[in-house]
Structure formats: C-alpha cells, structure tokens
C-alpha positions as CSV (number, residue, x, y, z in Angstrom):
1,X,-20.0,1.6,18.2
2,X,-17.8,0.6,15.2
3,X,-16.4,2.1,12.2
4,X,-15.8,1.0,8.6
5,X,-12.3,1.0,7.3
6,X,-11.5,1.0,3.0
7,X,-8.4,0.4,2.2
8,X,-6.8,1.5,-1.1
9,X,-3.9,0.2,-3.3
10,X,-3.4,2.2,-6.2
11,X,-5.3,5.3,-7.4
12,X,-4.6,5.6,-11.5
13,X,-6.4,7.6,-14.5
14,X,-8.0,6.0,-17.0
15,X,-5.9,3.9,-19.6
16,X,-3.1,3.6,-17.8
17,X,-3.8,0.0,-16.9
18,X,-5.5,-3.1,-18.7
19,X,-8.2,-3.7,-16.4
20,X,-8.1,-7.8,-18.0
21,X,-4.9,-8.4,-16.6
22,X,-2.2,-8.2,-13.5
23,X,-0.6,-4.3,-13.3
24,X,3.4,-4.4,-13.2
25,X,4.5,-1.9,-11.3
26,X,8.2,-0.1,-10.0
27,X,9.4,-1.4,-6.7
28,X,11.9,0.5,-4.5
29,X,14.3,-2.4,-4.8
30,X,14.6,-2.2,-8.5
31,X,12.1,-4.6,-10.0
32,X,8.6,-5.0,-11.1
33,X,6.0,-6.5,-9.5
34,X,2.7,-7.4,-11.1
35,X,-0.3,-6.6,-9.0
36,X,-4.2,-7.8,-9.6
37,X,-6.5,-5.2,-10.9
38,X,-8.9,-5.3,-7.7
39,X,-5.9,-3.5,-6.2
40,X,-6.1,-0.7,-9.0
41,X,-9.0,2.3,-9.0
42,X,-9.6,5.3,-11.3
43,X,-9.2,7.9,-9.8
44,X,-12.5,9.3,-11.1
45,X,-14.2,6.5,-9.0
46,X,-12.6,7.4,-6.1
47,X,-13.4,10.8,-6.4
48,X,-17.4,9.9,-6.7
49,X,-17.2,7.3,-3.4
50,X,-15.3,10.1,-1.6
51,X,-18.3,12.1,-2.4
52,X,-21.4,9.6,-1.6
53,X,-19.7,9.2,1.4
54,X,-19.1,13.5,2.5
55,X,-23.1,13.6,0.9
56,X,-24.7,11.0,2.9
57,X,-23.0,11.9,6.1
58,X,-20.0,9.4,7.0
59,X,-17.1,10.9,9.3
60,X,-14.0,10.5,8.6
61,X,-11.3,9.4,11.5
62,X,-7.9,9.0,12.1
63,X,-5.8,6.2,13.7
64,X,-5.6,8.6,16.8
65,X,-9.5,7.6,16.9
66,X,-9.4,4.1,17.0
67,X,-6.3,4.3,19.3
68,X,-8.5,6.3,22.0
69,X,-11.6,4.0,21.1
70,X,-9.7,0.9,22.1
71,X,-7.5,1.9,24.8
72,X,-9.5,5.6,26.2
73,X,-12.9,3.6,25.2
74,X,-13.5,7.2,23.7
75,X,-16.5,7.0,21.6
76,X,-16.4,7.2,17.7
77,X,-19.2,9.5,16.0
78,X,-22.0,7.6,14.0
79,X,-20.8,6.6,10.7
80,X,-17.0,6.5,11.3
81,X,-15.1,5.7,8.4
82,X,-11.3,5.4,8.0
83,X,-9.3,5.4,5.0
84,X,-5.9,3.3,4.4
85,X,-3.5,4.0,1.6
86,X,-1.0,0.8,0.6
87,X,1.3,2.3,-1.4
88,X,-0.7,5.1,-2.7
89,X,1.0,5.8,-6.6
C-alpha cells in the first residue's frame, strides 16, 4: 500500500501575481523574498483538484496515518492522499 502526498506553497486569487515572473513576498523577519511561480496556485484551481479528487474517490489522511503505517504497519485505505501546506498565505 502507498499514498500520494501534494504539497502546496501559496494559494492566491487571480491577478494578484505575474504568472511570467518570481512572486516577492513578506517574510516574518522583515524582508521580501521572491518565490518562482510553480510555488503559486489560484485558488480556483485548487478548489477544482480538491474536487476531482472528493469525485473520483481519493481519501484523505493525516500524518497520524502515515505515522501508524510506518511504525503500527496499520494499513492505509485505497487511494490515500495527503495534503502539505508550506507556508499556506
């Protein structure tokens, strides 16, 4: 058994970023960083790959799941499929 993991970066709306060129962005620390824009999704997109994925039967797990996979050698259901947030704006 295995599981897919997706891993996001930023979630904006449209126009808020120029999709030809590196994203600044805020840090905590008081300056900008400039980001590449395969890091950046609409939100509108992931709104449509969170649904393909509900419609065509994926299940969503936690990291409790994959803990107990790999140390509990609990199974996973078919189709597992985790979700990671880096710095989720």
């Amino acid at each position: 058994m295995s599981f897919i993991t997706l891993v996001y970066h930023e979630l904006r709306e449209p126009g808020t970023f120029d999709d030809q060129r590196p994203v600044t962005i805020d840090v905590a620390d008081g300056y900008e960083d400039a980001l590449p824009v395969p890091l950046f999704m609409l939100k509108e997109d992931f709104s449509t790959q969170m649904h393909y994925l509900v419609e065509h039967g994926f299940n969503f797990i936690t990291l409790a799941d994959i803990t107990a996979y790999y140390y509990d050698k609990k199974p996973l259901p078919e189709k597992a499929i985790h979700l990671t947030f880096d710095d989720a704006f």
